[in-house]
C-alpha positions as CSV (number, residue, x, y, z in Angstrom):
1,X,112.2,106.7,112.4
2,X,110.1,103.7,112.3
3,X,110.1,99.9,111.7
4,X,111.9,98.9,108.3
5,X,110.1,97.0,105.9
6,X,111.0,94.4,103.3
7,X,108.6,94.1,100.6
8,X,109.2,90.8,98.2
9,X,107.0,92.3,95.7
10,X,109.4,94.5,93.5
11,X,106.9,95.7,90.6
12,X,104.6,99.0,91.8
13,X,101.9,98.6,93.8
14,X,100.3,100.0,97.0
15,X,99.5,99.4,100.3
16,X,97.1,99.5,103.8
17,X,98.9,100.2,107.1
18,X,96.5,99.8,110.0
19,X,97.5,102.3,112.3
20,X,96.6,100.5,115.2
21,X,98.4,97.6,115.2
22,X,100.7,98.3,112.4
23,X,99.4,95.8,109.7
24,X,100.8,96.2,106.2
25,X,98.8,94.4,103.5
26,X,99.2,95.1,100.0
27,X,95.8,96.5,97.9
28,X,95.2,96.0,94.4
29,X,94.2,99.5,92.8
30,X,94.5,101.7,89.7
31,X,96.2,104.9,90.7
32,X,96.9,108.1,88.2
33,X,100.1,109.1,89.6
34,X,100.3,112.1,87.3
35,X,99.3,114.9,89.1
36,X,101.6,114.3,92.1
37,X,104.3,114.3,89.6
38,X,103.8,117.5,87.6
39,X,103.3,118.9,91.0
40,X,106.8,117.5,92.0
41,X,107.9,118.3,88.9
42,X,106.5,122.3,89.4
43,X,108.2,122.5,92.4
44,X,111.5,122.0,91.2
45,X,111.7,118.4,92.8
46,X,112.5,115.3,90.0
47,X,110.2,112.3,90.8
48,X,111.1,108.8,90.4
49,X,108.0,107.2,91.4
50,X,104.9,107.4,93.7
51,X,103.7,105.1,96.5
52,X,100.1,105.0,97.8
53,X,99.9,104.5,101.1
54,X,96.4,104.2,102.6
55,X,95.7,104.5,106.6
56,X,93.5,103.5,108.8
57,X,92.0,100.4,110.8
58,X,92.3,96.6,109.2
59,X,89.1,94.6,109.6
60,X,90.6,93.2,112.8
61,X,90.9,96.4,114.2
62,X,88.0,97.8,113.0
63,X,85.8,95.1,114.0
64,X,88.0,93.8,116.9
């Protein structure tokens, strides 16, 4: 439904989109990925990973 994206980095790891102008930067976090599983995992689903995505406005937006 949207643009596609091609991320070089292949290992996990998670990202900022800027909903303004659509920035995608990569952000260096820890992340306990756990509890989205079991819930997956409760709801019959079978995960295979988790993603982080965080939203908002870059600091060009932001402070534009």
């Amino acid at each position: 439904s949207g643009p596609t994206l091609w991320d070089p980095r292949t290992e996990p790891h998670h990202h900022l989109a800027c909903r303004q102008c659509g920035r995608i930067e990569d952000v260096e976090a820890d992340f306990d990925a756990g509890g989205p599983i079991e819930a997956a995992r409760r709801a019959g689903f079978e995960p295979e990973g988790v993603e982080l995505l965080v939203s908002g406005l870059c600091a060009r937006c932001a402070h534009g």
